[in-house]
C-alpha positions in Angstrom: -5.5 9.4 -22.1 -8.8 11.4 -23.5 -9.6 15.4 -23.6 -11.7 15.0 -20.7 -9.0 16.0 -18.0 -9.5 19.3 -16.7 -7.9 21.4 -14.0 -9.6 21.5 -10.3 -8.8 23.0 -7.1 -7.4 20.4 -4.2 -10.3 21.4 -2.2 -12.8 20.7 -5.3 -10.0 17.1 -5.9 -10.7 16.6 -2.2 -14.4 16.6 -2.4 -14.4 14.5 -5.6 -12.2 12.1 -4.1 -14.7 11.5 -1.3 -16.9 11.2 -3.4 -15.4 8.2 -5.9 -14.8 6.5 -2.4 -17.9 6.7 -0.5 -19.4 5.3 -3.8 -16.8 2.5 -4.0 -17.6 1.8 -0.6 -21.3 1.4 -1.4 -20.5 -1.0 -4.1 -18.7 -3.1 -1.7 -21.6 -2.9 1.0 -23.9 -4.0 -2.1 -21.9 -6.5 -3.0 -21.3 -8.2 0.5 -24.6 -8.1 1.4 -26.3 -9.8 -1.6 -23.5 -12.5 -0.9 -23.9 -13.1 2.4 -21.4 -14.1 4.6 -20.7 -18.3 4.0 -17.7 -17.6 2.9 -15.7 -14.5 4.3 -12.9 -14.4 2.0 -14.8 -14.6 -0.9 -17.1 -12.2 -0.1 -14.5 -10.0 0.6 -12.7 -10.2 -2.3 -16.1 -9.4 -4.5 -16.6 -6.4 -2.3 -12.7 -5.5 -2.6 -13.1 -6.3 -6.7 -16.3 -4.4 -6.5 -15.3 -1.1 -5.0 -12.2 -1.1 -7.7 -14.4 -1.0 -10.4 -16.1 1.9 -9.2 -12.7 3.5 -8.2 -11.3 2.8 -12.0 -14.8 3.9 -13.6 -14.0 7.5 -12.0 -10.5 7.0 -13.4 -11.6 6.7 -16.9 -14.6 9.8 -16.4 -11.7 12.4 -14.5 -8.8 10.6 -16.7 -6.6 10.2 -14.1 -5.9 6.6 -12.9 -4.4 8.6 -9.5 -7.3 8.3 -8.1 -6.9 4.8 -7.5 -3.5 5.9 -4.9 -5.4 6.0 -2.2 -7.0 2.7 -2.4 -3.8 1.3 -1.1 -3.9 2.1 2.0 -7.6 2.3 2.8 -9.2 -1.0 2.0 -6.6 -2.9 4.9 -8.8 -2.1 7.7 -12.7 -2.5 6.1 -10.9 -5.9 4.9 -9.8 -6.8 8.4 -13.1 -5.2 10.1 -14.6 -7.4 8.1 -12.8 -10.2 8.9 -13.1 -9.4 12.6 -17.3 -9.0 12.3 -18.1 -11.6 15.1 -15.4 -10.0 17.4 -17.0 -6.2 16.4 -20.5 -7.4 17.2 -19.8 -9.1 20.5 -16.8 -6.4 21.2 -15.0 -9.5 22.3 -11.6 -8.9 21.4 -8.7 -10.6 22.3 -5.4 -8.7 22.9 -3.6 -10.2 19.5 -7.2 -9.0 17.0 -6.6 -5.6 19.1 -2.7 -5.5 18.3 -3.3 -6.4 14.6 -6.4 -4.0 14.2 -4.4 -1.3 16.0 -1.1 -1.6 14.0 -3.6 -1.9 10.7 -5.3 1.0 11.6 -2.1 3.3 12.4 -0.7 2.1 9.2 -3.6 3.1 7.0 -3.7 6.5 9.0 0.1 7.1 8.3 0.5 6.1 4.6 -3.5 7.7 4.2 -2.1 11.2 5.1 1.7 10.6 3.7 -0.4 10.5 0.2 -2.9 13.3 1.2 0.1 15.6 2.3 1.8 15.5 -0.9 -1.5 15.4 -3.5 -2.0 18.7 -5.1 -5.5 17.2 -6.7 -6.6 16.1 -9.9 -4.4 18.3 -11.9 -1.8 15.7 -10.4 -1.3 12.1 -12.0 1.3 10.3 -11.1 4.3 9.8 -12.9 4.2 6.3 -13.5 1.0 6.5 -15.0 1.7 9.1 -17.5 5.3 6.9 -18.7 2.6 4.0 -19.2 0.1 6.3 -20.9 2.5 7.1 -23.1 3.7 3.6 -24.4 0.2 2.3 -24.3 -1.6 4.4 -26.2 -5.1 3.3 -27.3 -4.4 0.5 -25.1 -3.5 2.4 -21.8 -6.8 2.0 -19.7 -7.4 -1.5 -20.3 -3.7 -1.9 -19.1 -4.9 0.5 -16.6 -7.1 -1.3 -15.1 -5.6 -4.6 -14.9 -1.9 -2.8 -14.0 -2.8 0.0 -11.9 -6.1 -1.0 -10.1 -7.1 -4.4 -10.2 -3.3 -6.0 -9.8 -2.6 -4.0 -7.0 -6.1 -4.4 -5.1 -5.5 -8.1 -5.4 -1.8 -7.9 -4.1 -3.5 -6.4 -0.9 -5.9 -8.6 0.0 -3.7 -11.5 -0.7 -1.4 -9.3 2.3 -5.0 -8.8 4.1 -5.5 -12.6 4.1 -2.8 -12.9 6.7 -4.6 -10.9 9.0 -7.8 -14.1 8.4 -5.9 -16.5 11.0 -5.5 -13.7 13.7 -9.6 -12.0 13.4 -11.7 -14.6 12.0 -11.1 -17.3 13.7 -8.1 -17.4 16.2 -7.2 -20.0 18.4 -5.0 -20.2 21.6 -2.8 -17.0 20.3 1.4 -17.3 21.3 2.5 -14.4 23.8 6.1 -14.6 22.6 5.0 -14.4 18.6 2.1 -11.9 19.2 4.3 -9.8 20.6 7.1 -10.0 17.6 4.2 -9.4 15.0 3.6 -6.3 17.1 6.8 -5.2 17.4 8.0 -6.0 13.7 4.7 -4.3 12.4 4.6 -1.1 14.6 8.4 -0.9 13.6 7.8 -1.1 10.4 5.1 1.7 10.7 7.9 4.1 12.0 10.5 3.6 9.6 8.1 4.2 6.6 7.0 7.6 8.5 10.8 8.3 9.5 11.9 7.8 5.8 8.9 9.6 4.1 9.8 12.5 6.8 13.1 12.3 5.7 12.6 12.6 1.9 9.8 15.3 2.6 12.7 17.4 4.4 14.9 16.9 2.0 13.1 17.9 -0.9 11.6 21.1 1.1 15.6 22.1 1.3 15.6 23.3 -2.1 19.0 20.6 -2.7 21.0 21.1 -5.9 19.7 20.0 -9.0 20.8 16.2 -9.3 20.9 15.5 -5.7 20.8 12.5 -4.2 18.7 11.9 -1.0 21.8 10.0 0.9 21.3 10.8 4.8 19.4 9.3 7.8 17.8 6.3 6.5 18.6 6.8 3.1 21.8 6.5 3.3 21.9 2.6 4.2 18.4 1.7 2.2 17.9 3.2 -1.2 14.5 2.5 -0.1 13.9 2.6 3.4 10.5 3.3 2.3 9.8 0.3 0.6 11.5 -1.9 3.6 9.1 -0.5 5.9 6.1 -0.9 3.4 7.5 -4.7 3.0 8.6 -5.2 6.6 4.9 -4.2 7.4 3.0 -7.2 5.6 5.4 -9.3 7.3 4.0 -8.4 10.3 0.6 -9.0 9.1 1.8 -12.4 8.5 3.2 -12.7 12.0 0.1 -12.5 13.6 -1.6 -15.1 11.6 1.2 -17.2 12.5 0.5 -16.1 16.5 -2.9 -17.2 15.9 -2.7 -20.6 16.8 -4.8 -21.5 13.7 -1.9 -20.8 11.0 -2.7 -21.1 7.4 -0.3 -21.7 4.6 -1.4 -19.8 1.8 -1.1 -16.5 4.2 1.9 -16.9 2.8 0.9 -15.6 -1.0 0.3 -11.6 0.1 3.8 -11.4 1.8 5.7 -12.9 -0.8 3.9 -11.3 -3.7 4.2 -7.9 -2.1 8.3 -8.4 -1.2 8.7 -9.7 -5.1 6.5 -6.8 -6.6 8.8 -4.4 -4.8 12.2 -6.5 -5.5 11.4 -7.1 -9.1 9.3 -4.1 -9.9 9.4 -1.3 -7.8 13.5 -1.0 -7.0 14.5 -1.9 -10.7 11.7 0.9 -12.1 13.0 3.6 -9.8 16.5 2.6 -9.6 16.5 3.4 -13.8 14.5 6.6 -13.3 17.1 8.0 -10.7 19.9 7.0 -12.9 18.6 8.9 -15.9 18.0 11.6 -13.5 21.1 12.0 -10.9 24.9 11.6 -12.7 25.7 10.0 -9.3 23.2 7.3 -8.7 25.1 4.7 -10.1 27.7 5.3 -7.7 25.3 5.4 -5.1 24.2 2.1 -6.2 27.7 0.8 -5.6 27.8 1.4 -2.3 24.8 1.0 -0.4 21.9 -1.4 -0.2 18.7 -1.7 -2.7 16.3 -2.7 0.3 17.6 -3.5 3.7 19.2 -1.2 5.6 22.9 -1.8 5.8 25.7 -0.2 6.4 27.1 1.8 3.2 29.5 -0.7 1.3 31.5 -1.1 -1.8 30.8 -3.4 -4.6 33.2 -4.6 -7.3 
């Protein structure tokens, strides 16, 4: 990290924020349109890799790579608007683009304000980052980039690409499936909001020092949040599957997401908390890394 981070206001974070994105968001329109549009996904995917290096150039200038948080959960729907063009110019939409568009939309909405709720601005960085920072060294923005922006921007349009089948061009859509991809991606919307509102509450409660978050939804997920965040790109998929013109490598974003957060995410927090909490390990005996389950006892 350099001696160029200073302290800012949220409101002055706020406006700087909106900044970085409207000019990431320029890049993409840039980009896209001196690309034209023969091949949708790849265009996409320049625009997508454009606006990140525009996002991760304000990273290096602010030092603080949490700028990039938001990226997340705000490129899904310019991805699947874009997908969706010839359905947004001729507002012919059919009811399974308006289910997937909606649950997308709600989604972004959700996690969008989740992250603005609990950002204090640019005097924040993540915790994450900072551990990385400080096993990098000279190295830490190159691993930065490809870590912290660029992985996780391709992860998501790999999950977008699910969405290709469903907006781009969909054929004779299943009823029966269209409705499951609804049902298993609006669900998914409600348990990441009922576990995040959980947490929230719990932390606001001023609990003991070493307390471990272990009711509602957290006491049969250690994270709920996660199985929401997963459950939701397997809705995604879901409604390319509904489309009636299924593709096989939709299949890519799903998995890579669900293996990033089996393989990465639980094993990364799961060692924090037990460095943190005496009785996480316990904890971890008896109730479930990802799925909710019912609390049981291991050997």
């Amino acid at each position: 990290m350099n001696s160029r981070k200073r302290n800012y206001s949220r409101t002055t974070s706020l406006l700087i924020c909106l900044g970085v994105y409207f000019a990431a968001g320029a890049a993409a329109l840039f980009t896209g349109l001196n690309l034209g549009s023969d091949n949708a996904i790849l265009a996409a995917f320049a625009a997508d890799s454009a606006a990140t290096a525009v996002v991760f150039m304000f990273s290096v200038i602010f030092d603080n790579s949490s700028l990039y948080d938001p990226y997340w959960s705000v490129a899904p729907p310019l991805i699947g608007l874009y997908f969706a063009r010839n359905a947004v110019f001729s507002l012919s939409f059919s009811p399974l683009q308006w289910a997937a568009l909606g649950c997308v939309a709600l989604w972004s909405v959700r996690l969008t304000w989740n992250w603005l709720r609990n950002w204090t601005g640019l005097s924040h960085e993540d915790w994450r980052y900072l551990d990385i920072a400080a096993k990098t060294g000279k190295l830490y923005w190159p691993v930065s980039f490809l870590g912290i922006h660029y992985f996780p921007t391709v992860q998501v349009f790999l999950g977008c690409l699910s969405l290709y089948p469903c907006l781009a061009a969909p054929g004779t859509f299943s009823v029966p499936l269209g409705a499951a991809a609804f049902i298993v991606t609006a669900g998914a919307v409600f348990i990441e909001a009922k576990a995040d509102r959980q947490l929230l509450d719990f932390v606001r409660s001023g609990p003991p020092k070493g307390s471990i978050m272990a009711s509602g939804l957290w006491k049969h997920s250690r994270h709920p949040n996660y199985f929401g965040e997963v459950s939701f790109w397997w809705g995604l998929f879901l409604f390319g599957l509904a489309s009636g013109n299924f593709q096989w490598w939709t299949l890519a974003g799903p998995v890579l997401i669900t293996a990033m957060f089996l393989f990465i995410s639980i094993p990364f927090m799961d060692r924090r908390m037990l460095e943190r909490r005496p009785g996480y390990a316990e904890h971890m005996k008896k109730t479930s890394a990802l799925v909710p389950l019912p609390p049981f006892k291991r050997g």
